[in-house]
C-alpha positions in Angstrom: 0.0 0.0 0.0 1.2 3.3 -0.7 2.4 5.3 2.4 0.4 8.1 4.5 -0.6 11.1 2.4 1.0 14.2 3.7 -0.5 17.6 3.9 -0.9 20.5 1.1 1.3 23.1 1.4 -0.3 26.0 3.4 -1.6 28.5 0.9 -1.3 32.5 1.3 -4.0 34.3 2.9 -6.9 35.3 0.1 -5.8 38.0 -2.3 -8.0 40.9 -2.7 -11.3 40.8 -5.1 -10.5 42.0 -8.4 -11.7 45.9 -9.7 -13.5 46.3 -12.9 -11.4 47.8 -15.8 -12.9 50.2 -18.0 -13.6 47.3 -21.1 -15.6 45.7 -18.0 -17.5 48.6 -16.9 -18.6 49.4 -20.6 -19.7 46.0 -21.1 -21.5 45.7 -18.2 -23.5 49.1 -18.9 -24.6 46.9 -22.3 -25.4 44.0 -20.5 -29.0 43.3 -21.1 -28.6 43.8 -24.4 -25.7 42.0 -25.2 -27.3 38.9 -23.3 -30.8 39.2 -25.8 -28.3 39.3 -28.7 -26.3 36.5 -27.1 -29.2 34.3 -26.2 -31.3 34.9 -29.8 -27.7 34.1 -31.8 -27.2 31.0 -29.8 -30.9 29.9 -30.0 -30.9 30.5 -34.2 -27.1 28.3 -34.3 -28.9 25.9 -32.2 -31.5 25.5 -34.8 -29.4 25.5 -37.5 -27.1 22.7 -36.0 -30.4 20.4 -35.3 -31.7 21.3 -39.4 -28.0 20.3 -40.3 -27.7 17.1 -38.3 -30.8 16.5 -39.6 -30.2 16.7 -43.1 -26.8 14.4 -42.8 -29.1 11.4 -41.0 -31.7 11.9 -43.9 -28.9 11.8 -46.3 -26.5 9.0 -44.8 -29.1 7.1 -42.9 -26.6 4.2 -42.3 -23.5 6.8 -41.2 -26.6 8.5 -39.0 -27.5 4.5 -37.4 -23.4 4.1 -36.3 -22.8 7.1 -34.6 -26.4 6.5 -32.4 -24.6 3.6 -31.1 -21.0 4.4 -30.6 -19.4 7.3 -30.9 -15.7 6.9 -32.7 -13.5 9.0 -30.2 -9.7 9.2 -30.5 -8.8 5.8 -28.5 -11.6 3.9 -30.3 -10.0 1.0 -32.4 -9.4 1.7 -35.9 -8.7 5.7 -35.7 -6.2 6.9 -37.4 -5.7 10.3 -35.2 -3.1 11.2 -33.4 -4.0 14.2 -30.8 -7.6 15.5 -30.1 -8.6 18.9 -28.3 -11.7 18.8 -26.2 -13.2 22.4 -25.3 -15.0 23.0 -21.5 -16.9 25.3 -20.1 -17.2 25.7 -16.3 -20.4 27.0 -14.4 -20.6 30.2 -13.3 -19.9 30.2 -9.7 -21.7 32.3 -6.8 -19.4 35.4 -6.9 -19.8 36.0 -10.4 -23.4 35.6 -9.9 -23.4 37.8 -7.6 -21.5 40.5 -9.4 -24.0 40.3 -12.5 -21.4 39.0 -14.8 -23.2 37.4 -17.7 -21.7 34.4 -20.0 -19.9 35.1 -23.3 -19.3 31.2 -24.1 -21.6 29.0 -25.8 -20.9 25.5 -26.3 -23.1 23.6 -28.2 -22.3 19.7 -29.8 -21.2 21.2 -33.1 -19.3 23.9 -32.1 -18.1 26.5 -29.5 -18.9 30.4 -29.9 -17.3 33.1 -27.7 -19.3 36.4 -28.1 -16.8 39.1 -27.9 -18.5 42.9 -27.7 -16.7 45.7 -29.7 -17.2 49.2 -28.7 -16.7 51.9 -31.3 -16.6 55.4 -30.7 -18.6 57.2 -34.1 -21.0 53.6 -33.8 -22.8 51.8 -31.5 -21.2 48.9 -30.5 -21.6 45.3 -31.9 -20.7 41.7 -31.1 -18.1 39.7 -33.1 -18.9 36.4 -32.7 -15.9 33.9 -32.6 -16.8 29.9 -33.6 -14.5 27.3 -32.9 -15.3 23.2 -33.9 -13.4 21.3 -31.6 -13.5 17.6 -31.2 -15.9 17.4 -28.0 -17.5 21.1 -26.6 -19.1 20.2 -23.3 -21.1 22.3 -21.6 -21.7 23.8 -18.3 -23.7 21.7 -17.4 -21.7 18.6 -18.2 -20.7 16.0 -14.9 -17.2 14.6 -14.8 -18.5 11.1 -16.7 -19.6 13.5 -19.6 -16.1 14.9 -19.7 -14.3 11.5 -19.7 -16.6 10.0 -22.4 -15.2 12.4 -24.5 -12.1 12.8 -23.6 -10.6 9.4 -22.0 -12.8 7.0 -22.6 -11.2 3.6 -24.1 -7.7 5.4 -23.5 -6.6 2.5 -21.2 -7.8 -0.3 -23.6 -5.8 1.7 -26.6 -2.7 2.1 -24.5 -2.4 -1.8 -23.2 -3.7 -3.0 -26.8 -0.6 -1.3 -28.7 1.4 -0.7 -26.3 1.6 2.8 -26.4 1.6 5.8 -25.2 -1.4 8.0 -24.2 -1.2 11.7 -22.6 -4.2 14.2 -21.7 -3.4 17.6 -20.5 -5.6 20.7 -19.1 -4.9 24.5 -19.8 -6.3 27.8 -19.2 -6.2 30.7 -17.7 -5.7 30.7 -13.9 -9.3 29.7 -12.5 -11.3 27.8 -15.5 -11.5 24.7 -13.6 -8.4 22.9 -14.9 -7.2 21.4 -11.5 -11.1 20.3 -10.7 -10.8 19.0 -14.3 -7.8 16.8 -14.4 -8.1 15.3 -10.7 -11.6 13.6 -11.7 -10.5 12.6 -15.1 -7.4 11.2 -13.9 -9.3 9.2 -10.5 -11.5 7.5 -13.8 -9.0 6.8 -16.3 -6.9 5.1 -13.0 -10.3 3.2 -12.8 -10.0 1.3 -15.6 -6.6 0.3 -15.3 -6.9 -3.9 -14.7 -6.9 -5.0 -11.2 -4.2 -8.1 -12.2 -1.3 -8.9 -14.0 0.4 -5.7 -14.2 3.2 -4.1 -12.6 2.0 -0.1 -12.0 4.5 2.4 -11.3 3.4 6.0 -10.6 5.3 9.1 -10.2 4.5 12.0 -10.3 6.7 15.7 -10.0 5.9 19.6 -10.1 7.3 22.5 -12.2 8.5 25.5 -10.9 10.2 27.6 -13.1 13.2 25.6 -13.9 13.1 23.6 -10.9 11.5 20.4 -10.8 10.1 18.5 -7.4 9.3 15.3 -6.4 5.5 15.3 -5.4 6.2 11.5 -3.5 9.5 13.1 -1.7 9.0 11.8 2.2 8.3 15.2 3.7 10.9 14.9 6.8 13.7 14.2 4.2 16.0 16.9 2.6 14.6 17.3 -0.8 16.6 16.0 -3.6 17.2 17.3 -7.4 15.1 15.8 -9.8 17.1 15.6 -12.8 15.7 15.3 -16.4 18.4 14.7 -19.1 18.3 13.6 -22.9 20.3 10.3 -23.3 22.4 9.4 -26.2 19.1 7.6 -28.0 17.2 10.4 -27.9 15.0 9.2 -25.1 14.0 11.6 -21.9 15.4 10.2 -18.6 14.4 11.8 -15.6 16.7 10.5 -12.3 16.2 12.0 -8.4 12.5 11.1 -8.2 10.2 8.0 -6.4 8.0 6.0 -8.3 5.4 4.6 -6.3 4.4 0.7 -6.9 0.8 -0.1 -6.7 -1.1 -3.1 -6.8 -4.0 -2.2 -8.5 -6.8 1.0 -10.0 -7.3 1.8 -5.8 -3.7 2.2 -4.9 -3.2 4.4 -8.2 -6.4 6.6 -7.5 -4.4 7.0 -3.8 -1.6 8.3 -5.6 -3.1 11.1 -7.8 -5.1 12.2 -4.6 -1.7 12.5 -2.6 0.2 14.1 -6.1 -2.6 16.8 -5.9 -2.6 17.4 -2.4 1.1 18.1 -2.7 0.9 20.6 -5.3 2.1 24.1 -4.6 -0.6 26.4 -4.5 -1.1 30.0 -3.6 -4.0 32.7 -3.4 -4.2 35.0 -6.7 -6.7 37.7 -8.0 -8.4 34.7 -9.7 -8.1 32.0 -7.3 -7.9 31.7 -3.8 -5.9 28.3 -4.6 -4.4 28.9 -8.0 -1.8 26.3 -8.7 1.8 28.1 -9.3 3.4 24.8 -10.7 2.8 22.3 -13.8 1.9 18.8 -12.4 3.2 15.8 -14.5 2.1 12.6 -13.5 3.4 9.4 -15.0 2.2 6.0 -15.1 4.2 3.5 -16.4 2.4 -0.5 -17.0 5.0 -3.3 -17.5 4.3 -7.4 -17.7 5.9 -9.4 -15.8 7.9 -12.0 -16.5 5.4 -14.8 -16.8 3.2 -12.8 -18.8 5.7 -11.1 -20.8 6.4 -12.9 -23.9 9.3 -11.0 -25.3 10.9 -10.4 -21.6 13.7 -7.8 -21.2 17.3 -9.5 -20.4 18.0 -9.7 -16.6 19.7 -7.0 -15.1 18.3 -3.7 -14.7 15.4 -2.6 -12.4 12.9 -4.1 -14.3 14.4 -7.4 -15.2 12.3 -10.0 -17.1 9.2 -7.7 -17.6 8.0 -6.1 -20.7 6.5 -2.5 -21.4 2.6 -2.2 -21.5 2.5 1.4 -21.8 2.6 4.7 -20.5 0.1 7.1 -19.5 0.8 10.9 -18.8 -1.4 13.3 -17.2 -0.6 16.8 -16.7 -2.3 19.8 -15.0 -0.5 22.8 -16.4 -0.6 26.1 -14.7 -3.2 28.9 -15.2 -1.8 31.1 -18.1 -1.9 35.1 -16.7 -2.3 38.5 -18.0 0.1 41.5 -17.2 -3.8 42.8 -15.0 -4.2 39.5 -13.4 -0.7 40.3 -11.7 -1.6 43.8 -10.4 -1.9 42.0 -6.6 1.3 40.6 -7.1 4.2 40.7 -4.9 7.9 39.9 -6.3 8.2 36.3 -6.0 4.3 35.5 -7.3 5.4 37.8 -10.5 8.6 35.6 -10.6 5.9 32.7 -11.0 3.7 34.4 -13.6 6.9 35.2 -15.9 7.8 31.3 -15.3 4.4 30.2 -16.2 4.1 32.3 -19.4 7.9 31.7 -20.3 7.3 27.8 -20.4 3.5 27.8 -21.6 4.9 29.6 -24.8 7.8 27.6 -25.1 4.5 24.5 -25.1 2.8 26.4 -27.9 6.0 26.7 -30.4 5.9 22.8 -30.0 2.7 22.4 -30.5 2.9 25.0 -33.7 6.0 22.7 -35.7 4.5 20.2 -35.1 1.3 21.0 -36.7 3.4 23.1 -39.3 5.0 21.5 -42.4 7.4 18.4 -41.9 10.6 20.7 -42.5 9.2 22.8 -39.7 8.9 20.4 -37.2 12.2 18.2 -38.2 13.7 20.7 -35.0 11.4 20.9 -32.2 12.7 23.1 -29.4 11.9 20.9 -27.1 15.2 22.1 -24.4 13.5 25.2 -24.1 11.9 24.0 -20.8 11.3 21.7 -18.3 8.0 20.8 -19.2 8.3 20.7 -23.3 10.9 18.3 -22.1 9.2 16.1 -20.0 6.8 15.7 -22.9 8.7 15.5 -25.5 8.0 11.7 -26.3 3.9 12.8 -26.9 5.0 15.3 -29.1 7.5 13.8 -31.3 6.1 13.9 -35.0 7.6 10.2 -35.1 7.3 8.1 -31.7 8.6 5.3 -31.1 5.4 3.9 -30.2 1.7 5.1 -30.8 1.2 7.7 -29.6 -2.4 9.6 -28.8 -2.5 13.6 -27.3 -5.6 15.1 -25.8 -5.9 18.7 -24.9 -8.7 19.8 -22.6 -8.9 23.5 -23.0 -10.6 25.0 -20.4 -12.3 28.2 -20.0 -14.5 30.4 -18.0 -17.9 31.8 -19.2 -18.4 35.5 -18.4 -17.7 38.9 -20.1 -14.8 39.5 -17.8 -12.6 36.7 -18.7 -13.5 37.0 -22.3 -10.0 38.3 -23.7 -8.6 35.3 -21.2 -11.1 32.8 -23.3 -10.4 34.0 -26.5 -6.6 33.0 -26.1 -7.4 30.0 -24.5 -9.5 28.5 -27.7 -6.5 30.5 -30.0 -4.0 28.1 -28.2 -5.9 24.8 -28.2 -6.0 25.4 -32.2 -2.7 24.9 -32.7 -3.5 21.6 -31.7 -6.8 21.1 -33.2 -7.6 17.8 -35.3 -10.5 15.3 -35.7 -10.4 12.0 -34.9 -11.1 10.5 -38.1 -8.3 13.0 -39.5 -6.5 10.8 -41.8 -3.3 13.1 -41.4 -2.3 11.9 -38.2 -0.5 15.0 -37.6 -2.6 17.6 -39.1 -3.8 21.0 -37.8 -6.2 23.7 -39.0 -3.0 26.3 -38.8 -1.1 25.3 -41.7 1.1 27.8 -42.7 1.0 27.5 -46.6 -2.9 27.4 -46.1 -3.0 30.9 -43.8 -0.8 32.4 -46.3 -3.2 31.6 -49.2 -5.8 33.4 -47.2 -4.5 35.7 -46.4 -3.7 36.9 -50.3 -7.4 36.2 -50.9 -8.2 38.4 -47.8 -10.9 41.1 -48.3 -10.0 44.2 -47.9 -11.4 46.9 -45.6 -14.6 48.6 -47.0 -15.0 52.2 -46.4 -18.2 52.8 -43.6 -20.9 55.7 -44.6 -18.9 58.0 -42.7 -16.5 58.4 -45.6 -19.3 58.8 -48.1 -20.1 62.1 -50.1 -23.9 62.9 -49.4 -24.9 62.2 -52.9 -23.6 58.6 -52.5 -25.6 58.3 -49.6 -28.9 59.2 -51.4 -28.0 57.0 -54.1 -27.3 53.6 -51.8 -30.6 54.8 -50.0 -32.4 55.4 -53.2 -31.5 52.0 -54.4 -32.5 50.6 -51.2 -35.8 51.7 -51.0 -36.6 52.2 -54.7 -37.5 55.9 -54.8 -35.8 59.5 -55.1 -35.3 61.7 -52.5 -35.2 58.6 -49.7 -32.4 60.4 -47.9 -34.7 63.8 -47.0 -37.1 61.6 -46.5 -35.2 60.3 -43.6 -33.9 63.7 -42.1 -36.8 65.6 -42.1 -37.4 69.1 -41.1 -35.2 68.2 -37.7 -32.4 66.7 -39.8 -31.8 69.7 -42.2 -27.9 70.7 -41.6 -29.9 74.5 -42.7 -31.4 74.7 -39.3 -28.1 74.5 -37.6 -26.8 77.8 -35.5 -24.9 78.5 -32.2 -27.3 77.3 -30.0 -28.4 73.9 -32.0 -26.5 70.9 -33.6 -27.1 68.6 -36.3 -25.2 65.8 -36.6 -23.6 64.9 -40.7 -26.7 62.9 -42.6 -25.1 59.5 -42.3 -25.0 59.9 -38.0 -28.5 61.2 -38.1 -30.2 58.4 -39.7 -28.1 56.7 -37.7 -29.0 57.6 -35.1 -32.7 57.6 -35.7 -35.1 55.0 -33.6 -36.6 52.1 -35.2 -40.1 53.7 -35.3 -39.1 57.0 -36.7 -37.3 54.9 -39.9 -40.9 52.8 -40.3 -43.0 55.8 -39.6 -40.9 58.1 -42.5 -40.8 55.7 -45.0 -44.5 54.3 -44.4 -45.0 56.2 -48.1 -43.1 53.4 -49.8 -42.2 50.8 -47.5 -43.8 48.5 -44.7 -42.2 48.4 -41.4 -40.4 45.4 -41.5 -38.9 46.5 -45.3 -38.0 49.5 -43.7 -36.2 48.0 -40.5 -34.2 45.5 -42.9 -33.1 48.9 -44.8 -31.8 50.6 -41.2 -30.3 47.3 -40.3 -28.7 46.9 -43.3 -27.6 50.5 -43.2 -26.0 49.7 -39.4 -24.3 46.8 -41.1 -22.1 48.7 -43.1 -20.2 50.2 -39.8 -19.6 46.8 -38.2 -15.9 46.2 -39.9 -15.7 42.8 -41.7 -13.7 40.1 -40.3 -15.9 37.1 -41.3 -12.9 35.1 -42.8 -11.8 32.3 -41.6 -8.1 32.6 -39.9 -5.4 29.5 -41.1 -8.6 27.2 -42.0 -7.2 23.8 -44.0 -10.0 23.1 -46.7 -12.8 21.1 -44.9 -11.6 21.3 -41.8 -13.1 24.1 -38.8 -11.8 27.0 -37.8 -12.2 30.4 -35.9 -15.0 31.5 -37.9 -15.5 35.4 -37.3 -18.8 37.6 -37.9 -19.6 40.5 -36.4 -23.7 41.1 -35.3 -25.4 44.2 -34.6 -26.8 44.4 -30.5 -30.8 43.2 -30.3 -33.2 46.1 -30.6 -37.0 45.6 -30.9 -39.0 43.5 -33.0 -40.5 44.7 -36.0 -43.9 44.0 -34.3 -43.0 46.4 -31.4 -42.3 49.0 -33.8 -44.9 48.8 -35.6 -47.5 49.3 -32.7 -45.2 52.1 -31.7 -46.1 53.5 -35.3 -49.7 52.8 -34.7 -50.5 53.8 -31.7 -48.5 57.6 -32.8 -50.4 57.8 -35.8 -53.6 56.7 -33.8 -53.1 59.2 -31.0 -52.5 62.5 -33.2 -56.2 63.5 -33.0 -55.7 63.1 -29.2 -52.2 64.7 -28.7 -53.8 67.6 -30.4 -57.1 67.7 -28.5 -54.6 67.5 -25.5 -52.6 70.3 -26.6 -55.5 72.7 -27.1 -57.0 72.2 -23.7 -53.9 72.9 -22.4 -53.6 76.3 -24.4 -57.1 76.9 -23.3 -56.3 75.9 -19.5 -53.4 78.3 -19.7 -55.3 81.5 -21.8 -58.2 80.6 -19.1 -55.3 81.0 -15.9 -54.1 84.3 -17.5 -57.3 85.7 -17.8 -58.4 85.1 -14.1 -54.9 86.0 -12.5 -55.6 89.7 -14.9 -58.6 89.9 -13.2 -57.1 89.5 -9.7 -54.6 92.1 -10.5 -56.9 94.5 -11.6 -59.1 94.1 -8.4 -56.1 94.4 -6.4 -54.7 97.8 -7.9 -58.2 99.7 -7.4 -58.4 102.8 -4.7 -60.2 101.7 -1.8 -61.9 104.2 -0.2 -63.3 104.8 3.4 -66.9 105.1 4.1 -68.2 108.4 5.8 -69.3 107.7 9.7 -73.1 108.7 9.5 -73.5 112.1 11.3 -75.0 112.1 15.0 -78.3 114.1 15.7 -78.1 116.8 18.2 
């Protein structure tokens, strides 16, 4: 049995709540209107998923009947895929709920969208909406079993049947539920591990910068250097550390718990326990001898047996932002530049090996500690199979959006289906983003740098008259009524500018409300700049899709009684307007009154004279 678990390291004392920047406060002035626009988007992709899926079951009824009953994940036998990145979403939690803060993530089963609001200065603002296909997007609401069906299920079957290799790794930024993430999907991959006739070594260490540490070390011993070298074949050794023996899935599941419990940890902006260290946690299977059928010669520490397979779990740290420091004191910032300096140094792995084969004949894997570590799961060749799974993880609301948004940028470099017959293929292919890039569109010019006469003539066209655009301004738009004392704004900001019912109710001569509305909206569309182009997108495979939507307003059915019921009340509004001149003629005329009785002489009465 493995020996007593000791205690965590003591965390500092909680760091102070984080302030609202001035992106935050803006966003959160827009925030029941962002959330309409959010909600109707996600409800209409929604729809449109279900009409798609659909469509392909009507179509490939037979394709439609084998994915009911089995899903093909990336450990399933037969795939040909070599890596797999799941995407998850973490609840909201009570603080956030009680600060108001409203989610910006999406995830539905075909795809992820992170709604990110942009604030213009001349415009109103609008919401560019960022899709992302990964191979599993779970949900808030998602348990732990939902995230290792996904993710992990059939890895230990794959990993005994080839002998191979098999590692799953978390990232995100600095509270999006990594740690809670990786600690239950590691307890059920450990689960499945066969209760007989295997030898299971576990180890597990902790990276601190350059520094790595023994997470088994006994804690009333000196601690020792963990070494991790490159030997003459290429292979990564690592020396100064204690593997664990167990007999079986509960001994293994003891281990992880005490791994995690050892874990350096310290309070943050973010988190009151954010994790300052990446966690690497090995474990090796071997046959033994009389199970082994090609046993290794006699002699070294694990004479007679056989490899099995290796399975590598690893909880990176929380990725951090120059504001998410601003609490900081001198040895946490050491931490954060650590972090960062070893997460990128991740990244430019994961990017030549999903660039072209002469890119990735040099990986820079000596560039840290943990690239390393894992170099054998991210060698473009292994030795033996080899299967990577990302879980990117990220959290919902408008004030980690920019956080969320590098998050899924990151986990693309690694992005690839299972059934991806490139084995090593990624969406960011660097010949592919360069012919996009050439066949980019190229900025339009926004009504604001239109001559007046253009304007009437896109209007015009539009709405399939003449004079649409004085039409539109009115007596209160005409720049000739402008002086000292009043301002009227350029044509192109007035109509702007103009409410939904004042468009439907001017052009009611030639257009119904909703044709008008679809004019104004298309007229707002034309200052929403256009980035819907797909960035480093492989043919047939999914990418960041970008499009930029214009904020919820009312519906055309709300305008139009708005439009009624002031057409309707004109007879009234002037029946009102004439009492009220008649109330007020009918106050001056009394008050004259009073002041004329008022300014008269008065005049003493004579005493009547007494008789004598």
């Amino acid at each position: 049995m493995l020996a007593r678990e000791r205690a965590a390291p003591k965390t500092a004392p909680r760091a102070p709540a984080p302030a609202a920047g001035k992106a935050l406060e803006a966003h959160m002035r827009l925030a029941p209107q962002l959330e309409r626009t959010i909600a109707a988007h996600h409800q209409r992709a929604l729809a449109a998923d279900e009409a798609a899926a659909a469509m392909s079951a009507a179509c490939h009824p037979s394709e439609a009947a084998a994915g009911e009953a089995a899903a093909a994940p990336l450990f399933a036998a037969g795939s040909a895929g070599a890596s797999a990145v799941l995407l998850r979403v973490r609840p909201r939690t009570a603080a956030e709920r009680a600060r108001g803060l409203f989610e910006v993530v999406r995830a539905r089963p075909a795809a992820t969208a992170l709604y990110y609001p942009a604030t213009r200065i001349l415009a109103d603002a609008s919401l560019d909406v960022h899709e992302f296909a990964f191979d599993a997007n779970i949900a808030p609401a998602a348990d732990g079993a939902a995230v290792y069906a996904a993710a992990a299920r059939g890895l230990v079957p794959f990993v005994l049947r080839a002998r191979a290799r098999a590692a799953v790794f978390a990232y995100g930024q600095t509270g999006s539920g990594k740690t809670h993430t990786m600690s239950d999907l590691a307890e059920r991959i450990a689960a499945d591990l066969p209760a007989s006739g295997l030898r299971i070594d576990v180890s597990a260490v902790e990276i601190l910068g350059d520094a790595v540490r023994d997470l088994f070390a006994d804690a009333d011993a000196a601690p020792a250097p963990v070494r991790v070298a490159v030997d003459a074949a290429g292979a990564v050794v690592m020396s100064g550390h204690r593997a664990l023996p167990a007999a079986g899935p509960d001994d293994v599941i003891a281990a992880i718990r005490r791994a995690f419990a050892s874990r350096t940890t310290r309070a943050t902006l973010k988190n009151d326990t954010s994790s300052r260290s990446h966690l690497v946690l090995r474990i090796a299977l071997w046959r033994p001898p009389e199970v082994a059928a090609d046993a290794s010669p006699a002699g070294g520490p694990h004479a007679g047996e056989t490899p099995a397979g290796e399975i590598k779990l690893v909880d990176l740290s929380g990725s951090e932002r120059v504001s998410d420091t601003a609490a900081h004191d001198a040895e946490r910032l050491k931490e954060s530049a650590h972090i960062n300096s070893s997460l990128m140094a991740l990244k430019e792995c994961l990017r030549k090996r999903s660039g072209s084969p002469a890119d990735a004949k040099h990986m820079p894997f000596r560039n840290s500690k943990l690239t390393l570590l894992l170099k054998d799961s991210l060698e473009l060749n292994p030795d033996v199979p080899t299967k990577t799974v990302m879980i990117a993880c990220v959290a919902p609301t408008i004030a980690d959006v920019s956080h969320s948004l590098n998050t899924f940028r990151y986990a693309s470099t690694l992005k690839t289906t299972a059934d991806d017959s490139g084995a090593h293929g990624s969406h960011l292919k660097p010949e592919s983003a360069a012919a996009l890039a050439g066949a980019a569109q190229k900025p339009k010019q926004t009504p604001m740098a239109w001559s007046k006469d253009k304007l009437e003539r896109w209007l015009n066209d539009k709405i399939g008259g003449l004079h649409s655009l004085t039409t539109l301004l009115g007596k209160d738009g005409d720049p000739r009524l402008a002086g000292p004392h009043r301002f009227v704004p350029p044509a192109w900001k007035f109509i702007y500018e103009l409410p939904p019912d004042e468009w439907a109710k001017r052009l009611a001569a030639s257009l119904s409300t909703e044709e008008a509305l679809a004019v104004r909206t298309e007229y707002r569309k034309l200052f929403v700049k256009p980035r819907s182009t797909v960035e480093g997108q492989v043919p047939g495979a999914a990418a960041d899709h970008v499009e930029s939507i214009l904020l919820a307003e009312d519906a055309p059915d709300v305008v139009a009684a708005k439009v009624t019921k002031s057409s309707s009340s004109l007879e009234a509004r002037q029946a009102a307007a004439l009492a009220k001149l008649k109330a007020k003629g009918e106050a001056a005329r009394k008050k004259a009154l009073a002041d004329q009785d008022s300014s008269k002489p008065v005049t003493a009465r004579s005493a009547p004279r007494s008789s004598n």
